[in-house]
C-alpha positions as CSV (number, residue, x, y, z in Angstrom):
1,X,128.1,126.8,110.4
2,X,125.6,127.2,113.2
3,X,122.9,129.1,111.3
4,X,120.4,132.1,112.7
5,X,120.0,132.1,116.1
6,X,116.8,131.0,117.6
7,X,114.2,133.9,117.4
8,X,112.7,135.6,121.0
9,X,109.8,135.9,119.7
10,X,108.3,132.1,118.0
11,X,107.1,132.5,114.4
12,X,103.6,132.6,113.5
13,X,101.5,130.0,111.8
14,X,101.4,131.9,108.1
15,X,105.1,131.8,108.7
16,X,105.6,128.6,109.7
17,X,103.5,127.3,106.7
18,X,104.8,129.1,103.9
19,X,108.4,128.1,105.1
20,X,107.4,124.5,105.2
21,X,106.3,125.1,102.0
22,X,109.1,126.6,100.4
23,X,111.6,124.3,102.5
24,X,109.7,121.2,100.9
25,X,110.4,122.7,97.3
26,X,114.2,122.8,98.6
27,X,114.3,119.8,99.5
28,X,112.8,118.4,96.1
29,X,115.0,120.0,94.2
30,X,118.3,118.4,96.0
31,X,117.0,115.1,95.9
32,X,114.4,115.0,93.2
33,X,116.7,111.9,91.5
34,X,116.8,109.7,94.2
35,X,112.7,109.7,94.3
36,X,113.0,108.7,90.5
37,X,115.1,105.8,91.5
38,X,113.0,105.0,94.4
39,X,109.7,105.0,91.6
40,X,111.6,103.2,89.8
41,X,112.9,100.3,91.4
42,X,109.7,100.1,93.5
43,X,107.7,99.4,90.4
44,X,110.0,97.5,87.9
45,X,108.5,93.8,87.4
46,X,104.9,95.4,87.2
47,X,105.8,97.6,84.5
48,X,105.4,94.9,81.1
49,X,108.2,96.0,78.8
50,X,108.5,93.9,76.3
51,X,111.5,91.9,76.0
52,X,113.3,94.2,73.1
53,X,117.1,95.1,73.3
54,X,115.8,98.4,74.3
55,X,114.3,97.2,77.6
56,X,116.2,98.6,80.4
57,X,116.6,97.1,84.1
58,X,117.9,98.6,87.3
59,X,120.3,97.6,89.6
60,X,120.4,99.5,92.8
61,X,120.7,103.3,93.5
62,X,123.7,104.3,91.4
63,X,123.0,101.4,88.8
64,X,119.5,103.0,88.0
65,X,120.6,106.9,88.0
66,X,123.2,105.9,85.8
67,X,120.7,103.5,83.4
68,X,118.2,106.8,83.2
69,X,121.2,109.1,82.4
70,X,122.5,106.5,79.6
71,X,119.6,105.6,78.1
72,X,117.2,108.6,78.3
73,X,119.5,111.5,79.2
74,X,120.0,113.8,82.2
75,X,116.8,115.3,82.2
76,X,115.2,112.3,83.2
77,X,116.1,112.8,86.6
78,X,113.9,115.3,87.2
79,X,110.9,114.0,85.0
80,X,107.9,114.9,87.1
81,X,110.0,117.6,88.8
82,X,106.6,120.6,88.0
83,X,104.2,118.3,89.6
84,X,106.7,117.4,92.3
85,X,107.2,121.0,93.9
86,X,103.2,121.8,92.9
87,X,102.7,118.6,95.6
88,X,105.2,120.6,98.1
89,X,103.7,124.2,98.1
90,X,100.3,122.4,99.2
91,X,101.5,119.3,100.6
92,X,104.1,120.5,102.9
93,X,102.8,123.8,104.3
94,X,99.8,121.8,105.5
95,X,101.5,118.5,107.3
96,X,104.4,120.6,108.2
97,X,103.5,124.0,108.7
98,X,100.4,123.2,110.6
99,X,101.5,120.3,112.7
100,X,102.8,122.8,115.8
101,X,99.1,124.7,115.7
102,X,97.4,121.4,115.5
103,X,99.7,119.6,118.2
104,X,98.6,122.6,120.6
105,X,95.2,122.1,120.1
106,X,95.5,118.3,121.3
107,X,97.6,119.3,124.2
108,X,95.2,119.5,127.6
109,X,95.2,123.2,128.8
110,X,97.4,123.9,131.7
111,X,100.2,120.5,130.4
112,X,103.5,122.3,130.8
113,X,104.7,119.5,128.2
114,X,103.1,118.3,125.4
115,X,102.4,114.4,125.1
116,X,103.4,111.6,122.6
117,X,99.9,111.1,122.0
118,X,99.1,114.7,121.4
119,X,102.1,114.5,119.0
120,X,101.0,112.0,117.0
121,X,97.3,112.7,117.0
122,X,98.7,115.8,115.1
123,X,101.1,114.2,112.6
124,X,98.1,111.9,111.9
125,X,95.6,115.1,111.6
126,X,98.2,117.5,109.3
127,X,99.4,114.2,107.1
128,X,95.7,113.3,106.1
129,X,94.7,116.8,105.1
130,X,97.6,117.2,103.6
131,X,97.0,114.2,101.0
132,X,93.4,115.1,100.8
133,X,94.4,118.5,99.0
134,X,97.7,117.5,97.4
135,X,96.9,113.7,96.2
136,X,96.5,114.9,92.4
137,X,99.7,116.2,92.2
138,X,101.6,113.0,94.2
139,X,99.3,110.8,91.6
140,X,101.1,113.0,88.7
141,X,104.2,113.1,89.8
142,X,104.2,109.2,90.2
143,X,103.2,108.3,86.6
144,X,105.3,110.7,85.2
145,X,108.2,109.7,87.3
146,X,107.0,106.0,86.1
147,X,106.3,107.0,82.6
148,X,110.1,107.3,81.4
149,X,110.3,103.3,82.4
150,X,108.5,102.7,79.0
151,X,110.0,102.3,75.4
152,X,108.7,105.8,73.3
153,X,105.8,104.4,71.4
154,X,104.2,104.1,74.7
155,X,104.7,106.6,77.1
156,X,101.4,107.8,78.3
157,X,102.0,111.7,79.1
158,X,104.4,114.2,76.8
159,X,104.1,116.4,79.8
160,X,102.9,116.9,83.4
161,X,100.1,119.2,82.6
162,X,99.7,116.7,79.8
163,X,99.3,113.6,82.6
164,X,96.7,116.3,84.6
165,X,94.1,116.3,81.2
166,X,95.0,112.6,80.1
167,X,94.1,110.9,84.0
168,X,90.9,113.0,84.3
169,X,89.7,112.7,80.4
170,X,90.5,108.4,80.7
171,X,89.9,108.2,84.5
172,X,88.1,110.5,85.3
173,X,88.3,113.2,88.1
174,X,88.6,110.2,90.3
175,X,91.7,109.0,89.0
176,X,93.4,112.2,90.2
177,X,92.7,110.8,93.8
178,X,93.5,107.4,92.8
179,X,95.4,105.5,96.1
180,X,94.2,108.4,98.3
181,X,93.4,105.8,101.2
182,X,96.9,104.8,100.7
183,X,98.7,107.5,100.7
184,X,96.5,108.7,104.0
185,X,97.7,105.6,105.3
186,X,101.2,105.9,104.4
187,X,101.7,109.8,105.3
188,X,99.8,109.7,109.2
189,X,102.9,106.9,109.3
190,X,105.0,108.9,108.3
191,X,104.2,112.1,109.6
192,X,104.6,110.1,112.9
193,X,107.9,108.8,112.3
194,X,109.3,112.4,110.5
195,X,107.6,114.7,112.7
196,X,107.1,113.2,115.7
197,X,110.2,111.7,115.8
198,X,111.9,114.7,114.5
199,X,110.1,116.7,117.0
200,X,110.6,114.5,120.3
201,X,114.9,113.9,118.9
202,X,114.9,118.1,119.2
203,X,113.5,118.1,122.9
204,X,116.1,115.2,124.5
205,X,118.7,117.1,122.6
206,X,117.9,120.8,124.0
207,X,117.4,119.6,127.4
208,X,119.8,117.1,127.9
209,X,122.3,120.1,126.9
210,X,123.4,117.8,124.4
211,X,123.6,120.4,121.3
212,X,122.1,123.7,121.3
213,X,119.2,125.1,119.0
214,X,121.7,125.3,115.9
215,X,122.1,123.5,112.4
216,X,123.7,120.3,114.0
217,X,120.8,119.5,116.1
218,X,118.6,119.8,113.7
219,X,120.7,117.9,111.2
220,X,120.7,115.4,113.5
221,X,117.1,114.9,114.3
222,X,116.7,115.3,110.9
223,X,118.6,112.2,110.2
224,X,116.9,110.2,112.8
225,X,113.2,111.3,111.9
226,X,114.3,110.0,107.8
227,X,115.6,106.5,108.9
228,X,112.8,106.3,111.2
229,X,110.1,107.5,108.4
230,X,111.9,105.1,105.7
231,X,111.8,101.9,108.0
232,X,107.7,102.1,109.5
233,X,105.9,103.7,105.7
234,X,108.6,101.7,103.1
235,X,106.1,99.1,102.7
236,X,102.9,101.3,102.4
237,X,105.0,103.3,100.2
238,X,105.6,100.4,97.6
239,X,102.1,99.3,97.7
240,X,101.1,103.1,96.8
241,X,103.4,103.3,94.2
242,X,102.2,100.5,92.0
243,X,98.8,101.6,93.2
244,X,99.0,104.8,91.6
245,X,101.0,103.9,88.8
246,X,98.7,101.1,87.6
247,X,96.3,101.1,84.3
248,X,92.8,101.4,84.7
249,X,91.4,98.2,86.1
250,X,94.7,96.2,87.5
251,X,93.9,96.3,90.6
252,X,90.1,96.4,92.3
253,X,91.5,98.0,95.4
254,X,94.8,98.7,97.2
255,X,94.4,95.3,99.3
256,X,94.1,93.5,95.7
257,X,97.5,95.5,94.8
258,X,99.4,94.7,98.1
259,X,98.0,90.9,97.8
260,X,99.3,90.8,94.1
261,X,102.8,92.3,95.2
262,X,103.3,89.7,98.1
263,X,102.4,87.0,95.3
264,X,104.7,87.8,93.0
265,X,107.5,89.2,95.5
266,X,107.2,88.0,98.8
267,X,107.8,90.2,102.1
268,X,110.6,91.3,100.6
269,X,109.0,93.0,97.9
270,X,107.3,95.2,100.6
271,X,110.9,96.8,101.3
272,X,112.1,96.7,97.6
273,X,113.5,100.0,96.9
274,X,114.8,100.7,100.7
275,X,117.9,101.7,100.3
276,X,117.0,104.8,97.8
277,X,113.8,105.3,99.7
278,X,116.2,106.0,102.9
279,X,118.7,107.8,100.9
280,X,115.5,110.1,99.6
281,X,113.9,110.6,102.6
282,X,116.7,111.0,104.9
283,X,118.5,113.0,102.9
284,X,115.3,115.3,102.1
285,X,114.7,115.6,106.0
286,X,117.8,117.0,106.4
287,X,117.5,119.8,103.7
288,X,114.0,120.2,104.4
289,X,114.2,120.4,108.4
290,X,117.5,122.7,108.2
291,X,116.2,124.9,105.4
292,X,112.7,125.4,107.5
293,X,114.3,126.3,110.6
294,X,116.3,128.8,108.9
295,X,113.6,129.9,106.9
296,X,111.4,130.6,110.2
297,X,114.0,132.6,111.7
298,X,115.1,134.4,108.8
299,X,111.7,135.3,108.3
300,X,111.2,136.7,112.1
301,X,114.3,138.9,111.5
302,X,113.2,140.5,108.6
303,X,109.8,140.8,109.8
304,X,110.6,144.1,111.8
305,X,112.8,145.8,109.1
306,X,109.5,145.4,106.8
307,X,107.5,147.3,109.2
């Protein structure tokens, strides 16, 4: 399977966004449960459930998929899953959809390439918009994702547009952007290591005739752009998880949460939760990079028979 053939004429910005876009909510949707893990396992130790036989604790990727299914069904997989495709339809058509518009308008005129720092100058640009718009719905996503971890007397949200009313009415409209420096942080890294990386894997393979412009390259640069992504942000990641997930007045700051974290878990607790973090975000690179290039041309296609 080779896909749609590369397009003559290059799709426009409107359609690379809303393919990003919809291509992010793909993507979510195939690996939705590995994120849970990742949430999971990234904040278990800061989460105080008391020591009942009810308390739960996860081992692993398949250990804590199969803990959630056991002990508070399928659905809790997707827990979070609403606020999780509301972060992609914003989220991804801005760090994705954009990042070729904005990488041309940091490439000198005249360059007959386009430069690593123009590159990421443009994963750093598209990433921090991006989490300037979409940071209430990651913040969401993230407590309800977290919210399942605690016995039923005291979950905080019975739903996510429960969580939207019951951060802003205890938080305030602030809390909706809690970790935002963070999560800037975290996405220009890993816009950098997912786009950037994505985007440079693409170019050696077209022009070292390795592979053509087909559904294995981009599988493949895919691939390379997630383990990349997972190995430079895993840290920032972790200390933007228990960031967002914390109560009102845990932490002063994000430096008081990653100095807390390195207390209690060392270095290694800045890569706790790799292995489903790299299982997530490789394999959501994959669907989401194949899916938008197929979405792009698809689009392009039909385009004329519309008109």
């Amino acid at each position: 399977m080779v896909g749609l053939k590369p397009p003559e004429v290059p799709p426009s910005t409107a359609v690379k966004f809303v393919s990003a876009g919809m291509a992010g909510c793909i993507a979510d949707l195939c690996t939705f449960p590995l994120d849970t893990a990742k949430v999971r396992l990234q904040i278990q130790g800061e989460v105080r459930i008391p020591q009942t036989t009810s308390s739960v604790e996860y081992r692993g990727v398949l250990g804590t998929l199969s803990t959630m299914v056991r002990t508070e069904g399928p659905r809790s997989l997707y827990r979070g899953l609403a606020a999780g495709l509301q972060r992609q339809m914003s989220f991804a058509s801005i760090r994705i959809g954009l990042y070729d518009s904005v990488k041309q308008l940091y490439t000198p005129k005249g360059a007959e390439n386009t430069g690593l720092a123009a590159r990421l100058l443009a994963g750093c640009t598209t990433g921090a918009v991006a989490v300037a718009c979409a940071q209430p719905t990651d913040v969401v996503k993230v407590r309800f994702q977290a919210n399942g971890a605690l016995l039923d007397g005291a979950r905080r949200y019975s739903g996510t547009v429960d969580a939207y009313r019951t951060i802003a009415r205890e938080e305030g409209v602030r809390g909706l952007w809690r970790g935002t420096l963070p999560n800037i942080a975290r996405n220009a890294i890993i816009n950098c290591g997912e786009l950037v990386t994505y985007d440079l894997l693409k170019d050696v393979l077209l022009r070292t005739g390795l592979m053509a412009d087909n559904v294995p390259c981009h599988f493949v640069a895919a691939f390379g752009a997630g383990f990349c992504a997972t190995v430079v942000a895993s840290p920032v990641d972790v200390v933007k998880t228990r960031y967002m997930n914390a109560s009102p007045g845990q932490y002063q700051n994000a430096l008081s949460c990653l100095l807390a974290l390195l207390k209690q878990d060392g270095l290694a607790g800045l890569y706790k939760g790799f292995i489903p973090s790299f299982l997530r975000l490789g394999s959501w690179n994959v669907v989401m990079f194949v899916s938008y290039e197929q979405l792009q041309r698809a689009a392009v296609l039909v385009r004329p028979a519309l008109a």
